[in-house]
C-alpha positions as CSV (number, residue, x, y, z in Angstrom):
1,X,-79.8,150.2,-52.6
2,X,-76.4,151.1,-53.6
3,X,-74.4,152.7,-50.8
4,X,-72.7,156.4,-50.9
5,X,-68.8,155.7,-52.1
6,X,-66.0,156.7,-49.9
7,X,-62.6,158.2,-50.2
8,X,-61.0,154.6,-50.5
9,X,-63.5,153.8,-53.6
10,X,-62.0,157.5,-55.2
11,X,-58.7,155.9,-54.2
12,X,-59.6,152.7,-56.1
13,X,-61.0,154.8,-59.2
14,X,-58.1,156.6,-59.4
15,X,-55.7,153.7,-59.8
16,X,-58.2,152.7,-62.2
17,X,-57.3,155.7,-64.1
18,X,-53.5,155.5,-63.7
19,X,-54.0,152.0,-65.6
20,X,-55.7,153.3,-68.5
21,X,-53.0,155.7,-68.8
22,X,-50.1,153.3,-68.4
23,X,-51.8,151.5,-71.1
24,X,-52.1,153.7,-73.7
25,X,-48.9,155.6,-72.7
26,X,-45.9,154.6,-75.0
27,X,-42.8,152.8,-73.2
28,X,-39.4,154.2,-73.9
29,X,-37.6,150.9,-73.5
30,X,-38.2,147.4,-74.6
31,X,-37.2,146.1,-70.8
32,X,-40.1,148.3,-69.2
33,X,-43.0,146.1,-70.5
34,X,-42.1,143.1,-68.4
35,X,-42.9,145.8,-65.4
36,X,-46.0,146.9,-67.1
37,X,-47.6,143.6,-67.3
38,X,-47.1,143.1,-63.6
39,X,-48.4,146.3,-62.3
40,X,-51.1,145.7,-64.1
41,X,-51.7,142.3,-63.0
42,X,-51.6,144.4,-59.4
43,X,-54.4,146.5,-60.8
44,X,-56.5,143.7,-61.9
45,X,-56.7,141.5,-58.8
46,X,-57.6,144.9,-56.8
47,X,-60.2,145.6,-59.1
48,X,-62.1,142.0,-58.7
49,X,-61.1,142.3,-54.8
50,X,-63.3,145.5,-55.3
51,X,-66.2,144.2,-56.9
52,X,-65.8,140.9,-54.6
53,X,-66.5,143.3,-51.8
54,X,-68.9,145.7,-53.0
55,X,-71.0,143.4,-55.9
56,X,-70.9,144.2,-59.6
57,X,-74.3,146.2,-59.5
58,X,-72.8,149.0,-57.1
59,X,-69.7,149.1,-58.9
60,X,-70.9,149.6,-62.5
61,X,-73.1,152.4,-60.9
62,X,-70.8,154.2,-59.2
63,X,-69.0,153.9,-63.1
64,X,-71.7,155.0,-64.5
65,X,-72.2,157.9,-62.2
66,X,-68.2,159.0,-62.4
67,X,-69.1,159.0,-66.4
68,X,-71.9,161.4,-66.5
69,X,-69.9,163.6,-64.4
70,X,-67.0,163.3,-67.1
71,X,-69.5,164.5,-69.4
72,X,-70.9,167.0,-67.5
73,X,-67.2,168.7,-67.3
74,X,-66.5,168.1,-70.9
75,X,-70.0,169.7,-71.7
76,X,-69.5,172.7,-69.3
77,X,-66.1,173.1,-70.7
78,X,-67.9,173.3,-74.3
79,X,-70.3,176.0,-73.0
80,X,-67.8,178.2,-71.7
81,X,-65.9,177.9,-75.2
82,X,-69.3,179.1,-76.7
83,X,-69.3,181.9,-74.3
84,X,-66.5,182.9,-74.3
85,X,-67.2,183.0,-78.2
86,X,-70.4,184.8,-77.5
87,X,-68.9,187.6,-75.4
88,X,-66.1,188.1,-78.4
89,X,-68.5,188.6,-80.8
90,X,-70.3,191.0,-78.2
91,X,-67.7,193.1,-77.7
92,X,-66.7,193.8,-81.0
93,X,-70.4,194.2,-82.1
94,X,-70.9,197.6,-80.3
95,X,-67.3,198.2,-81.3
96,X,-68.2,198.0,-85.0
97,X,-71.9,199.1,-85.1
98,X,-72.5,202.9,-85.1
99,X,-76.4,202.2,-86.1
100,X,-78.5,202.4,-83.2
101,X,-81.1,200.0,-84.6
102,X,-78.2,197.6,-86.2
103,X,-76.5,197.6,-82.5
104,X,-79.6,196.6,-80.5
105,X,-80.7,194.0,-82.7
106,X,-77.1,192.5,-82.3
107,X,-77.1,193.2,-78.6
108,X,-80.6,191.3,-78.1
109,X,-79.5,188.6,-80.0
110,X,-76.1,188.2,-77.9
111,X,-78.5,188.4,-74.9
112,X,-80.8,185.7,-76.0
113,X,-77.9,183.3,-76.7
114,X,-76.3,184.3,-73.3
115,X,-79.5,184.1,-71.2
116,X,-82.4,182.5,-73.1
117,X,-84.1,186.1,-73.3
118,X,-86.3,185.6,-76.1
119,X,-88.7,188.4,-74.7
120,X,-86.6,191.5,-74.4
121,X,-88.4,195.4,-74.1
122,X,-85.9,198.0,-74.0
123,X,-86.8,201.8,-73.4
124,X,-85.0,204.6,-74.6
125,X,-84.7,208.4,-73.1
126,X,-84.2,210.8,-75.9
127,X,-82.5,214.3,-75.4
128,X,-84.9,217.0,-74.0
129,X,-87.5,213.8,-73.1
130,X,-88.9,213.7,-70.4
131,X,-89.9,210.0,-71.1
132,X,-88.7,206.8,-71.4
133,X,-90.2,205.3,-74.7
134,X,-90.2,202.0,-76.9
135,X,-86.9,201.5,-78.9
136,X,-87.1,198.1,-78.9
137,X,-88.8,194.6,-78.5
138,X,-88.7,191.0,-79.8
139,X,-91.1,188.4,-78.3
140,X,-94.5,190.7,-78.2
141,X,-97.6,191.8,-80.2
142,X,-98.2,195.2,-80.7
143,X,-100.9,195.6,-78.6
144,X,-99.5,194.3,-75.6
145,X,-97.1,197.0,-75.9
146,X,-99.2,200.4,-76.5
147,X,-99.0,202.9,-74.1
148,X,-95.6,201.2,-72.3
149,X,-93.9,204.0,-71.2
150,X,-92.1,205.3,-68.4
151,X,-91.6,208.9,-66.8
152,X,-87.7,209.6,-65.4
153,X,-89.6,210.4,-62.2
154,X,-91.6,206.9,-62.5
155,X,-90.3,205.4,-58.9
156,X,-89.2,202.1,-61.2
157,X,-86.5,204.5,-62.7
158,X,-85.6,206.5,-59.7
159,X,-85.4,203.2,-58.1
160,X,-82.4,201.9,-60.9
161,X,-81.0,204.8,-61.3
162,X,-80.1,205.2,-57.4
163,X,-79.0,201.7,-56.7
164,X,-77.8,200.8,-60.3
165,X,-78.8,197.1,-59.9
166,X,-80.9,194.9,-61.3
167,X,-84.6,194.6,-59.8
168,X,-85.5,190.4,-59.9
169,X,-89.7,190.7,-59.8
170,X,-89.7,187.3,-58.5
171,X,-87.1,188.0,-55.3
172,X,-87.6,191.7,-55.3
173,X,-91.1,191.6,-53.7
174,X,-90.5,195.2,-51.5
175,X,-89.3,197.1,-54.1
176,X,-92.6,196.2,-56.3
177,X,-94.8,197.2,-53.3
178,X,-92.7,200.6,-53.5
179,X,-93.8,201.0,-57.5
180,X,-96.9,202.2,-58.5
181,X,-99.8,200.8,-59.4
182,X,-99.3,201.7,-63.1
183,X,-95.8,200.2,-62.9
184,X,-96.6,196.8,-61.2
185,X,-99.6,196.5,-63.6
186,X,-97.2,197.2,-66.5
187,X,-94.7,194.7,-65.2
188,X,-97.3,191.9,-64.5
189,X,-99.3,192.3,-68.3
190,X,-95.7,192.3,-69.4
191,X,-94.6,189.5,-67.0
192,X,-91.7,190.9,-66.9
193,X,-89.2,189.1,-64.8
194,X,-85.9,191.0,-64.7
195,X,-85.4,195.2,-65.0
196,X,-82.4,196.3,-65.8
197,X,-80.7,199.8,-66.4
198,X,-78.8,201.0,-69.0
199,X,-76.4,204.0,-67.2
200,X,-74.2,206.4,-69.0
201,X,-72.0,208.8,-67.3
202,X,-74.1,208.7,-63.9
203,X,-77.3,209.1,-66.3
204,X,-79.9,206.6,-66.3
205,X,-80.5,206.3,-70.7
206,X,-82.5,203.4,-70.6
207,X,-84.4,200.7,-69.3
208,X,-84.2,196.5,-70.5
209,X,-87.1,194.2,-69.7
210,X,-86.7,190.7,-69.7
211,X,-88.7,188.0,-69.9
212,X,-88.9,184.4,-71.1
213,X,-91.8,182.4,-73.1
214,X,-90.7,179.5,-70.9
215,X,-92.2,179.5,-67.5
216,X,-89.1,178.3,-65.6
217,X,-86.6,180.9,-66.6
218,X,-84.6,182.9,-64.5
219,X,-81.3,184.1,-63.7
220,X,-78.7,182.8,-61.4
221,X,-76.1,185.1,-59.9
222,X,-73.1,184.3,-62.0
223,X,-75.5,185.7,-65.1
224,X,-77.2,188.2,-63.6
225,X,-73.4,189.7,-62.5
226,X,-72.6,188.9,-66.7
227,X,-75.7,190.6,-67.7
228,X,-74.9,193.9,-65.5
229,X,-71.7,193.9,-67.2
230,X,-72.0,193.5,-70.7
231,X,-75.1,195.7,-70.4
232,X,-73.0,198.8,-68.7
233,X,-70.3,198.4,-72.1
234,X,-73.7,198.2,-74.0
235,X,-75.3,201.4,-72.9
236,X,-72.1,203.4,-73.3
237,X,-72.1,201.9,-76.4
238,X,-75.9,202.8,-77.7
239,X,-75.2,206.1,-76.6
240,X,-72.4,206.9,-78.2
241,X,-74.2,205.5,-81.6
242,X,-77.3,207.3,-80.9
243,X,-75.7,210.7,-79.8
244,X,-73.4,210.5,-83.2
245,X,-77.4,209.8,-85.6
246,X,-78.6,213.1,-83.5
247,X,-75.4,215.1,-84.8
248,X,-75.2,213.7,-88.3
249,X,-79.2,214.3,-88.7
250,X,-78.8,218.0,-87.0
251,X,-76.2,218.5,-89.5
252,X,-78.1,217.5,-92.6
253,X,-81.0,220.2,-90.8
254,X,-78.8,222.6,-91.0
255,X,-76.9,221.5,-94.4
256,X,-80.8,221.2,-95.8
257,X,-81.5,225.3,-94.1
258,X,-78.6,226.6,-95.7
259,X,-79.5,225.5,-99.0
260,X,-83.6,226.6,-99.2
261,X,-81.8,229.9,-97.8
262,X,-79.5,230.0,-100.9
263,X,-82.0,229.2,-103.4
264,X,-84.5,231.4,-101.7
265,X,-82.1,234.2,-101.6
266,X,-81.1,233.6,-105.3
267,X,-84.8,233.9,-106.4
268,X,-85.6,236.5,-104.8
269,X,-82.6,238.6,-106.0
270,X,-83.5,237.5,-109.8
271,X,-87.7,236.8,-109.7
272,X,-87.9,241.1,-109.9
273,X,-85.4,240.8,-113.2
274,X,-87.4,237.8,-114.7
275,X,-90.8,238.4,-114.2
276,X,-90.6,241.8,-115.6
277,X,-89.8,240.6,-119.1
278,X,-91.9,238.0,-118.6
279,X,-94.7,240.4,-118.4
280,X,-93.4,241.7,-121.6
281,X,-93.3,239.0,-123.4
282,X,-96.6,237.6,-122.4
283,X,-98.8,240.7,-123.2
284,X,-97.2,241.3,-126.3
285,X,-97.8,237.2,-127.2
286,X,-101.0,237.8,-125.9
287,X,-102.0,241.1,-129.0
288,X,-100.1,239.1,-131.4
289,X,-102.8,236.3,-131.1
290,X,-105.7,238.0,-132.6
291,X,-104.1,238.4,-135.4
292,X,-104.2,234.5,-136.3
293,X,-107.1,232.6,-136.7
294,X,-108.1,230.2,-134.1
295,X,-107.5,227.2,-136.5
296,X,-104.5,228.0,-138.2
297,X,-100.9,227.1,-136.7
298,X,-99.7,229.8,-135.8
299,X,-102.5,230.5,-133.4
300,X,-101.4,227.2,-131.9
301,X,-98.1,227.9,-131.5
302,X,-98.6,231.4,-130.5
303,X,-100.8,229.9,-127.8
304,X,-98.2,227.4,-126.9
305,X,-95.6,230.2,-125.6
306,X,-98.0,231.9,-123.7
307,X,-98.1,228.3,-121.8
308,X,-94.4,228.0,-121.4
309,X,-94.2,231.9,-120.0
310,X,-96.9,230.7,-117.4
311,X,-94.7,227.7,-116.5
312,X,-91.8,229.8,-115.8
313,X,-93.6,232.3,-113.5
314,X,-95.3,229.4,-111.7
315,X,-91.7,228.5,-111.0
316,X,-90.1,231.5,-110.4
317,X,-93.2,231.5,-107.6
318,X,-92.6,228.4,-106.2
319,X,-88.9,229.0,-105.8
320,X,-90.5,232.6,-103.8
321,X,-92.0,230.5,-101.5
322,X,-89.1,228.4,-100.2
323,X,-88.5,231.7,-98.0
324,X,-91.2,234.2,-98.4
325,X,-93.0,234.5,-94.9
326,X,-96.4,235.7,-95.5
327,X,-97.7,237.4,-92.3
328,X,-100.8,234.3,-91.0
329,X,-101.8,234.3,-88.0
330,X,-102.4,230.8,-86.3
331,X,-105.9,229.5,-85.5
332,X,-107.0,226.3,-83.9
333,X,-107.8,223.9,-85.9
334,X,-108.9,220.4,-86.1
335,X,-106.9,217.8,-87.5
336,X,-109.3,215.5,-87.9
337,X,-111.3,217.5,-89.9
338,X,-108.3,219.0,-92.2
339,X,-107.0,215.3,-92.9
340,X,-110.5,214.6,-93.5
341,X,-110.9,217.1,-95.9
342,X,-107.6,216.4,-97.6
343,X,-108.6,212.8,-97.8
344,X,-112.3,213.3,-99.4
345,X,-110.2,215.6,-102.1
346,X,-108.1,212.4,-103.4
347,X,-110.8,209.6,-102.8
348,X,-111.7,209.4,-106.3
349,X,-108.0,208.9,-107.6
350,X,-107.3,206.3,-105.5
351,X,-110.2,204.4,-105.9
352,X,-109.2,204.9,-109.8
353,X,-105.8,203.1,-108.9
354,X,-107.3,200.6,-106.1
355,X,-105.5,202.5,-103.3
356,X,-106.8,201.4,-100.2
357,X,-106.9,204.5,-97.6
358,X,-107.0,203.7,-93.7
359,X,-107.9,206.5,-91.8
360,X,-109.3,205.6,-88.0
361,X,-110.8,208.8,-86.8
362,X,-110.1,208.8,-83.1
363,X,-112.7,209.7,-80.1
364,X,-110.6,212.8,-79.1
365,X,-109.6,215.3,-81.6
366,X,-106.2,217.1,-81.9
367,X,-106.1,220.7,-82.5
368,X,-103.1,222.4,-83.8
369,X,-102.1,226.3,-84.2
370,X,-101.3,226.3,-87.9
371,X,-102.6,228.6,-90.9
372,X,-105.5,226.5,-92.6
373,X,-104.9,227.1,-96.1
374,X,-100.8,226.5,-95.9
375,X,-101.5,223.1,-94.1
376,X,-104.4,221.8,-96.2
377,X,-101.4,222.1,-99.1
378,X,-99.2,220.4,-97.0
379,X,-101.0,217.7,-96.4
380,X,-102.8,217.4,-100.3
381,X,-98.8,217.6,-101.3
382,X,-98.1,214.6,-99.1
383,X,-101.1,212.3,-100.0
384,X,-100.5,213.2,-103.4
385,X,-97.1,212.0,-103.5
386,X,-97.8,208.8,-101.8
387,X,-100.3,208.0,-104.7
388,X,-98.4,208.6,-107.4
389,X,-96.0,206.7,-105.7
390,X,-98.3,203.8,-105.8
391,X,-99.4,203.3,-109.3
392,X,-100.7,199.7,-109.2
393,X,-102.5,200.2,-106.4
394,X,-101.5,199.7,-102.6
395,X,-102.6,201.1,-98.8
396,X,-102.3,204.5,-97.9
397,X,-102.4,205.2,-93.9
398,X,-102.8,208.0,-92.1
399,X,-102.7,208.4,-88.4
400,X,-101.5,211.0,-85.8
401,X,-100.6,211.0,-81.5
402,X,-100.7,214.0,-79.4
403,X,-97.1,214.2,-77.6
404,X,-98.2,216.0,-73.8
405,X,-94.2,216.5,-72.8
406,X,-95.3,219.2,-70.5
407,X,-97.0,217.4,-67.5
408,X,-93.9,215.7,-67.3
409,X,-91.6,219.0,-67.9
410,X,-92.5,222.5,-67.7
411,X,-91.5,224.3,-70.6
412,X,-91.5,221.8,-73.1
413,X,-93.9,222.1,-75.9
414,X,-97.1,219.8,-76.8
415,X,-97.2,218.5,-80.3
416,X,-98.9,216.8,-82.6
417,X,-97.8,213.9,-85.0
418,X,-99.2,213.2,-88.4
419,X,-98.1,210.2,-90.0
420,X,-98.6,209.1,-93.4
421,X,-97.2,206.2,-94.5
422,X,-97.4,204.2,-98.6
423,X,-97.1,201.1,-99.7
424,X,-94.9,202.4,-102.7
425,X,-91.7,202.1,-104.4
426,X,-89.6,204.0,-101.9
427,X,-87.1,206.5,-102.0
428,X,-83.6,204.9,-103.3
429,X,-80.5,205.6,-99.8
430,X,-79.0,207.5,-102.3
431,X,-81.8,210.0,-103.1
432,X,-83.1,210.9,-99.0
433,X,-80.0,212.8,-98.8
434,X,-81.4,215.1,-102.0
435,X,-85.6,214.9,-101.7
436,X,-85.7,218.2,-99.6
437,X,-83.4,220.1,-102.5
438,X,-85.0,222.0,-104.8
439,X,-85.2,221.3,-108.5
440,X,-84.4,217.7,-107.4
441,X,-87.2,215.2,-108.8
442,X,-87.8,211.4,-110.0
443,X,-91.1,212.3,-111.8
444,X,-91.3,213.2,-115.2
445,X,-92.7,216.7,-115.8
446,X,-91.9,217.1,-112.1
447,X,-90.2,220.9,-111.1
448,X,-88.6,219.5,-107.6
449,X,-90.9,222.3,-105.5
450,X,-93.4,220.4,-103.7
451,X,-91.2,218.7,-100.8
452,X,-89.0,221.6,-100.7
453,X,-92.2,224.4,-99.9
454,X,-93.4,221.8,-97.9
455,X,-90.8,222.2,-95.6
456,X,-90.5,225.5,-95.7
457,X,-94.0,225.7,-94.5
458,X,-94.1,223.4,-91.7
459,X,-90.6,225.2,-90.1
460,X,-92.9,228.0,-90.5
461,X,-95.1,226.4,-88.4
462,X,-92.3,225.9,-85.7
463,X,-92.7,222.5,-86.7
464,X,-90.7,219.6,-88.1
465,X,-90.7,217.5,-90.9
466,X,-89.2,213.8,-91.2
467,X,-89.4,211.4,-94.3
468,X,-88.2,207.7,-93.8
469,X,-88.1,205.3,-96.9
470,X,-86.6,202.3,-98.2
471,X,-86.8,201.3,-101.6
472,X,-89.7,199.1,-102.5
473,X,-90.7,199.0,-99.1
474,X,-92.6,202.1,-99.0
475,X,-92.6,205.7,-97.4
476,X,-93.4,207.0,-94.0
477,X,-93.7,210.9,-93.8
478,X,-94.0,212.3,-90.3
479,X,-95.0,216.2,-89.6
480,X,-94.7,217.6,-85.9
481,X,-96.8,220.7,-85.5
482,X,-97.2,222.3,-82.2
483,X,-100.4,221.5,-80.0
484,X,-103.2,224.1,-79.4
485,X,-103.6,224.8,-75.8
């Protein structure tokens, strides 16, 4: 058994050292080698005096332990390089990014380099929310994650948001018997092994949840004290991004308003001046076609104008409805068995084009305040697009969520969320901008009216309408109406 080295055996090393420096180290004069040679002659007959003493087995093992240590340095050296690299790259990430989904995919990936967090949930409070809901996450199935959600009074919140540290579920054990059930269940299907808060301006924004796939991970203090950190310049960050996508998409809102107003207002200054010679026209086309036969050409052509007037009073109608306001008044009605409806109507065209349709009918229904016969166009509109979207065939899903916001927050209103999302060739970036304007349209024969009254109709409703796209990867179209109560 090799015994525990003192401070004369450092001593010893040391000199060891100093004569593998002298040796490599270049002499300045030719006289200075004579001395050389005897020093380290000196160095030699202490080194077998050494191993004389001690035996050749100890000595080459305390060597071998002084050169892992070496290593160790030189390697720990290396790793702070790399971070050091990492946090550079960090920092000028949320610098740079002003996308909120760009900027947390860059700030989970720092994270997982940093940490070895390859299981990351992060939760995200939206203005006038009441809750704290999924933004983010990397390492889990979708089911694991349905219904995880969090309440700004949930005590897991209140709890981060008061002491602004992290809670460690492995050291933290009083704090989790201060949670509730719901929460340490959550945690524990999660196993979730670090929660951390994201503040901004004394405002708790968000939550991170970390975990690892490998059983043994944790954090030590040092990165725990890093994570807290970086995670405070993080969440300044993310909000700053995500407050700037709330004012440019408000803007667009209201950009997108101010035009259907203009065009509406333009319409319905001019439809009185056009339709009335359109009447004209039309009845005196209409008594100058019995005087041709039904087979001669001129009864064709005749024919064909009367066509052409009814084209441009369907328009001249379709621009009306961009802002007419027809007096409805809301009943409660069944979503279920509108989008059922709706869906039975287009069946037989997309079985035609070997469109798959994927409609789960939930236990509970959702009832909604909305005129029946402006929403069932509405939703034929949306279905329809999707299809002709989809002209080789493809999947056409349609699902919806009930949003209750006012348990939570009294005041706040209840909605429901259709969502109905294609397989299709997407919207081009450069065309979302122009969808909701009218006239605008990709399809020929197309008059540009169908997303525009759509719209119209739905902020009619006191409800909302979002479309997100990518080309070739499909469209998603989203429609908030308000709950029944």
């Amino acid at each position: 058994m090799p015994r525990q080295y003192c401070a004369e055996d450092s001593q010893m090393v040391a000199r060891v050292a100093m004569f593998d420096s002298n040796l490599t180290s270049p002499g300045k004069h030719q006289r200075d080698r004579g001395r050389r040679y005897i020093r380290v002659w000196h160095y030699i007959q202490d080194l077998f005096k050494c191993i004389g003493n001690e035996g050749i087995s100890s000595f080459l093992s305390f060597l071998t332990q002084a050169t892992w240590k070496s290593a160790h340095r030189r390697s720990a050296g290396h790793n702070l390089r790399e971070t050091d690299q990492i946090i550079q790259d960090f920092n000028r990430s949320i610098t740079l990014i002003a996308d909120t989904d760009a900027l947390i995919t860059s700030i989970v990936s720092r994270f997982n380099e940093l940490f070895g967090t390859d299981r990351v949930i992060f939760l995200h409070t939206y203005l006038d929310s009441s809750l704290f809901s999924l933004a983010f996450s990397i390492g889990y199935n979708a089911d694991t994650l349905r219904g995880v959600q969090l309440t700004q009074r949930a005590r897991l919140a209140r709890w981060l948001l008061r002491n602004e540290a992290a809670l460690i579920v492995e050291r933290d054990q009083g704090v989790l018997s201060y949670l509730s059930g719901d929460e340490r269940e959550m945690l524990e299907r999660l196993d979730v092994r670090v929660c951390v808060p994201l503040l901004a301006l004394n405002r708790l924004t968000g939550l991170m949840l970390l975990s690892s796939t490998r059983k043994d991970w944790s954090l030590s203090e040092e990165s725990l004290k890093l994570l807290l950190s970086l995670l405070g310049q993080a969440s300044i960050a993310y909000e700053s991004a995500y407050l700037s996508e709330l004012q440019r998409d408000r803007m667009r809102r209201l950009y997108r308003a101010e035009r259907l107003a203009t065009v509406g207002q333009l319409a319905a200054s001019v439809a009185h001046e056009i339709r009335n010679p359109l009447t004209a026209i039309r009845s005196t086309i209409q008594f100058l076609l019995r005087e041709f036969d039904d087979n001669s050409l001129k009864h064709a052509l005749v024919k064909g104008v009367i066509v052409e007037v009814d084209r441009i009073d369907r328009t001249v109608d379709g621009l009306l409805s961009l802002t007419r306001r027809n007096e409805f008044t809301p009943s409660k009605l069944s979503l279920v068995n509108l989008i059922s409806q709706a869906l039975l109507l287009i069946r037989t065209q997309a079985q035609v084009q070997s469109i798959e349709i994927l409609f789960d009918v939930p236990l509970q229904d959702v009832y909604v305040l909305a005129d029946e016969t402006q929403l069932k166009q509405v939703v034929l509109n949306l279905v329809m697009n999707a299809l002709q979207a989809m002209p080789d065939g493809g999947r056409l899903q349609v699902d919806f969520v009930a949003e209750y916001k006012s348990l939570e927050s009294p005041g706040e209103n209840d909605w429901a969320v259709v969502s109905i999302a294609d397989t299709g060739c997407g919207i081009p970036m450069e065309n979302l901008d122009k969808i909701f304007d009218p006239f605008f349209t990709t399809k020929p024969g197309g008059t540009g009216l169908g997303l525009p009254t759509c719209y119209a109709i739905i902020q009619q409703h006191g409800g909302d309408l979002e479309i997100n796209s990518r080309d070739n990867k499909g469209t998603k179209v989203n429609v908030r109406l308000p709950l029944a109560s």
